[in-house]
C-alpha positions in Angstrom: 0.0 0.0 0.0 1.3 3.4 -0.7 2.1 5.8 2.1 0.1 8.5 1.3 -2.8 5.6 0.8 -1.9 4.3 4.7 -1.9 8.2 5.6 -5.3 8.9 4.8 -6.9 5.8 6.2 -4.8 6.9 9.1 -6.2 10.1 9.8 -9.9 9.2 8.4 -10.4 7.3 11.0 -9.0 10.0 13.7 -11.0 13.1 12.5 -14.1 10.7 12.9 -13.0 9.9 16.2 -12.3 13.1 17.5 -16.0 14.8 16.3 -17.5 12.1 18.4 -15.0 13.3 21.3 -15.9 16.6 20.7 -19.3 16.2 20.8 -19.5 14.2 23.9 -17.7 16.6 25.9 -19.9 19.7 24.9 -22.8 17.4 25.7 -21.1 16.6 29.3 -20.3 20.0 29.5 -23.7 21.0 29.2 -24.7 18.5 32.0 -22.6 20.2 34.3 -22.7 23.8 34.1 -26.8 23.0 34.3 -26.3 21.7 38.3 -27.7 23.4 40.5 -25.3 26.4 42.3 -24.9 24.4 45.2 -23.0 22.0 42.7 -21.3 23.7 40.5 -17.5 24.2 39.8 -18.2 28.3 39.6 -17.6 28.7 36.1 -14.6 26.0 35.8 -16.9 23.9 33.2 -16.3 25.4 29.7 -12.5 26.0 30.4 -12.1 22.2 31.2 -14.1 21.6 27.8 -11.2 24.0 25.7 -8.6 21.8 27.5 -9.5 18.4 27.2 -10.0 19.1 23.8 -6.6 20.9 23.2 -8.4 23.9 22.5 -7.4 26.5 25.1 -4.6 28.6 23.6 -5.9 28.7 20.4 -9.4 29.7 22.0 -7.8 32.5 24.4 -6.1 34.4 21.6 -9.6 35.0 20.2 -12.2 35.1 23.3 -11.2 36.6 27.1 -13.6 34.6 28.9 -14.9 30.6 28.1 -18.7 30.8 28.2 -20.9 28.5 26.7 -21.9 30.4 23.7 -18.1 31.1 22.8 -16.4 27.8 23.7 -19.8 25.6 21.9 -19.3 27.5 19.0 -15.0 27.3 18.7 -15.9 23.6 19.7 -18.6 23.0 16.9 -18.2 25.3 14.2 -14.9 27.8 14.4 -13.1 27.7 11.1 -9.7 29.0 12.5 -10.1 25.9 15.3 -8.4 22.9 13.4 -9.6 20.7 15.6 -13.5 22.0 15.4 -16.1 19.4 15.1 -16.9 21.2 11.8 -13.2 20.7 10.2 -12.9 17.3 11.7 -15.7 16.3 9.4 -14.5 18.4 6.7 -11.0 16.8 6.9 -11.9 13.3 7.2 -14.4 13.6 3.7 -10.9 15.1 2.0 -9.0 12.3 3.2 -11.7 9.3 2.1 -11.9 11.5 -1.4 -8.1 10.7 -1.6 -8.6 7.0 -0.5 -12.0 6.1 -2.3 -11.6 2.8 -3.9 -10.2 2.1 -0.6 -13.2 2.5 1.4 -16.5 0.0 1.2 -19.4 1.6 -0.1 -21.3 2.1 3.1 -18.0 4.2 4.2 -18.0 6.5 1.6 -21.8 7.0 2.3 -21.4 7.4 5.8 -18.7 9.5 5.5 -20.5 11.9 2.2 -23.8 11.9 4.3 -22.6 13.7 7.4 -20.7 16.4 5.1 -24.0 16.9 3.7 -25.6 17.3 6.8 -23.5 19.4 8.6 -24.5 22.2 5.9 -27.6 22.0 7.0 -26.8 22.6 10.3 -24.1 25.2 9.0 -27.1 27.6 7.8 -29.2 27.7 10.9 -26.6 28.6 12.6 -25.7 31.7 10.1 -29.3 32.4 10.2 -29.3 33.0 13.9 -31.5 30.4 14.7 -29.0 27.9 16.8 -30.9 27.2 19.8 -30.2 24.5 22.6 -32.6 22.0 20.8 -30.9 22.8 17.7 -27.4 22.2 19.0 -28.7 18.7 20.5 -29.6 17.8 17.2 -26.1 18.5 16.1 -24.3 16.3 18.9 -26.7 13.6 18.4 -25.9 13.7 14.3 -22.7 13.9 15.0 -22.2 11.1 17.5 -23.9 9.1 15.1 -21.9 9.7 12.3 -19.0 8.7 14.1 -20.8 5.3 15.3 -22.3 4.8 11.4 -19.0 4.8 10.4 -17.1 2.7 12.8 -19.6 0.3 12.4 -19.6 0.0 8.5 -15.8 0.0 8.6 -16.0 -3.1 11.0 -18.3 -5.1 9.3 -17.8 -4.0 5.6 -13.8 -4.1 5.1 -11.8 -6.9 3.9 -8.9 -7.7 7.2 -6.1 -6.3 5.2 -3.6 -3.2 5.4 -6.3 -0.8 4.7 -8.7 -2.1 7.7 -5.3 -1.9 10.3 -4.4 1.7 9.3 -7.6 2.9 9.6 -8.7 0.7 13.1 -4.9 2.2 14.4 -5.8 5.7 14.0 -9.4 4.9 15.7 -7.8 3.3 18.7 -4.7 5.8 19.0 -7.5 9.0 18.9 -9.8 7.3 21.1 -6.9 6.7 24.0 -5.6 10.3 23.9 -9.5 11.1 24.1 -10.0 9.0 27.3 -6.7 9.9 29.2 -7.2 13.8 27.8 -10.8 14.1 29.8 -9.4 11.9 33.0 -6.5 14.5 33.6 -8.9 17.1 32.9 -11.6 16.0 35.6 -8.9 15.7 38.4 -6.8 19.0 37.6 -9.5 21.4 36.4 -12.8 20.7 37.4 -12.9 20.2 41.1 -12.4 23.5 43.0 -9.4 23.4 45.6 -11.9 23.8 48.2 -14.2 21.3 47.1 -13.4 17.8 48.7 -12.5 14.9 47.2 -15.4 12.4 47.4 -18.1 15.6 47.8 -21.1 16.1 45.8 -19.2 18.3 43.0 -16.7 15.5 42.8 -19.2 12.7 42.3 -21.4 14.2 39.5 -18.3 15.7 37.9 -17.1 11.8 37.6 -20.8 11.1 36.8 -20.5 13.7 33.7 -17.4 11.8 32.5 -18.5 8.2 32.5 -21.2 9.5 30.8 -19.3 11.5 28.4 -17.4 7.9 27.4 -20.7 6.2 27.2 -19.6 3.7 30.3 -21.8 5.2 33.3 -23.9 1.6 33.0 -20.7 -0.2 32.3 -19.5 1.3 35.8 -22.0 -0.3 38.0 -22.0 -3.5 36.0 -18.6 -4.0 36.7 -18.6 -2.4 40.3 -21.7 -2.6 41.8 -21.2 0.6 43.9 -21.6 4.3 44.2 -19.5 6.5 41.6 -15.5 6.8 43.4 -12.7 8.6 41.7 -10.5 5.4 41.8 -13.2 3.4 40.3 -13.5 5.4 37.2 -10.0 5.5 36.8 -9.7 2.1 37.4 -11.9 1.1 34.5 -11.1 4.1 31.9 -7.2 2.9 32.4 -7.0 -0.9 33.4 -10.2 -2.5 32.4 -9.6 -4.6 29.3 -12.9 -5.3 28.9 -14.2 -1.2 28.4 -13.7 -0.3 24.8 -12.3 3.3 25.4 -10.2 2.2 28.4 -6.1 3.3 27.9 -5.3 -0.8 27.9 -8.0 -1.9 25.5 -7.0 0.6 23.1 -3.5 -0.5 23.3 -4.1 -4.3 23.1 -6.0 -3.5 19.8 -3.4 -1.0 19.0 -0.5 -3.9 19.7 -2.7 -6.2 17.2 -3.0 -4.0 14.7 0.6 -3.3 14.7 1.7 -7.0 14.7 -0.8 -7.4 11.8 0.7 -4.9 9.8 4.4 -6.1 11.1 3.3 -9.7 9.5 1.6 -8.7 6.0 4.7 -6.3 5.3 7.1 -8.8 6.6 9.3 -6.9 9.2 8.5 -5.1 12.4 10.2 -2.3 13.8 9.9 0.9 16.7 6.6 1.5 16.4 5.6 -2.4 17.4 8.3 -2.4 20.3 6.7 0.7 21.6 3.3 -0.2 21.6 4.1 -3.5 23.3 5.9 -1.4 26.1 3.1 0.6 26.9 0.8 -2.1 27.1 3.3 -3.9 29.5 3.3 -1.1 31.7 -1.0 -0.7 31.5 -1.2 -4.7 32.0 1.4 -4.3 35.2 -0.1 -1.0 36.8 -2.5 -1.1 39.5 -5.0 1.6 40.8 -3.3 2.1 44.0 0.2 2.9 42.0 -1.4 5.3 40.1 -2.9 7.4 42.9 0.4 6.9 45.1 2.7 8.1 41.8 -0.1 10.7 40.9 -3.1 10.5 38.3 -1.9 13.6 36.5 1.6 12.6 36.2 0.8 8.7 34.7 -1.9 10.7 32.4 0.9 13.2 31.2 3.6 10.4 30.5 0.7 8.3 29.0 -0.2 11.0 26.5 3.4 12.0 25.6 4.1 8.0 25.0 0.9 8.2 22.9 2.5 11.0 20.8 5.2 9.8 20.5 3.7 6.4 18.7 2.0 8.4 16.6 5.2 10.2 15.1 6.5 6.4 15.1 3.9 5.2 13.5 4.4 8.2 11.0 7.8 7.1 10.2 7.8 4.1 9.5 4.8 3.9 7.7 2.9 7.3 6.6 5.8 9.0 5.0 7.2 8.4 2.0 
């Protein structure tokens, strides 16, 4: 397969990835800057949206203050925001142009349709009429898109090169995602004077399990009232939650073997994956709270990165 080919499938399947981020953390955001005042984190909300998305410096040199109209709209729709829910749809349609006869029909559909719509929702909101409904319309398309197309790439694609570029830039978006909005909770959110365990601290973690879709999948596996080291427990060590850090990275490891065995030679971007998963598969809850939540979500997110460009090398660039 050609790089540029591998490149596009690549980052496809990331932009996809991220709108549905996106979207689910304006939707949680929404949840909680509607608590009461009693439970609120005074204002703290929208700023922890612009940072979990990556989105605060480049939101700052354009807006003084994060408030919902502002940070919804550089989220959703801002043009000069490359990571906008808007471009990330945009930029993922260019990249399956480039890659068409690589993609399954269904794909291309999926992918076409939600370009399509988003003009729609485009004009309402340059005709002033972008209400709250009208903005929960959005997330909801937008959500679905992103499951419309992971599902028709699953069950449409033949198990070759094309189907492990395109599953490796999934899984590699979708931990940043999950260890982006843990850090986020822990360091922004909750006020210094709020405690630990409170009632801001347990509907904050309430709005992030929601936000990853795993608030039913908590009590399933725990059978007990939402705690900090619970959530982080099963967003970072539970194989068997799909956005967890160690699910991702067992499917990232396969992925990578796959694509050592059909080219016929592995290299730094297997060795590292395999690392990080040894260390996910050999860290326990009560290390990561001793050694700090923050600082294993900062050294797992640089690791992260750091695959990426490997990944780059050896295989996205010509």
């Amino acid at each position: 397969m050609l790089s540029r080919t591998a490149d596009n499938l690549f980052w496809l399947a990331r932009y996809m990835e991220r709108a549905d981020f996106l979207a689910r953390i304006v939707e949680a955001t929404q949840r909680l800057s509607a608590l009461p005042g009693a439970y609120s984190a005074q204002g703290a909300e929208w700023e922890s949206a612009l940072e979990s998305s990556g989105a605060a410096e480049g939101f700052h040199v354009l807006h003084e203050t994060a408030d919902e109209a502002s940070v919804v709209d550089y989220l959703a729709f801002a043009p000069e925001n490359p990571s906008s829910i808007r471009n990330c749809l945009e930029y993922a349609r260019t990249n399956a142009r480039g890659v068409r006869t690589a993609l399954t029909m269904e794909m291309w559909d999926t992918i076409n349709g939600a370009w399509l719509e988003l003009q729609r929702f485009e004009k309402l909101r340059e005709a002033g009429r972008y209400d709250r409904e009208a903005l929960s319309g959005f997330l909801d398309f937008v959500k679905k898109a992103s499951l419309d197309f992971d599902g028709s790439a699953y069950r449409t694609m033949l198990r070759n090169d094309a189907f492990y570029f395109q599953r490796l830039g999934l899984f590699l978006e979708r931990a940043d995602n999950t260890a982006r909005i843990l850090d986020v909770k822990y360091h922004v959110l909750l006020p210094e004077t709020e405690a630990v365990g409170g009632s801001l601290d347990y509907f904050q973690w309430t709005a992030i399990l929601r936000a990853v879709s795993a608030h039913t999948a908590y009590h399933w596996v725990y059978r007990a009232s939402v705690q900090p080291w619970l959530v982080a427990d099963l967003l970072i060590l539970q194989k068997q939650m799909p956005r967890s850090l160690i699910s991702c990275y067992e499917n990232i490891a396969r992925m990578l073997d796959l694509l050592g065995r059909a080219y016929g030679r592995q290299g730094p971007a297997q060795r590292h994956a395999r690392a990080v998963r040894a260390r996910l598969e050999q860290a326990t809850t009560r290390d990561i709270f001793q050694g700090g939540l923050h600082e294993f979500i900062t050294t797992f997110v640089e690791d992260n990165h750091r695959l990426g460009v490997e990944i780059a090398d050896q295989y996205l660039l010509s």
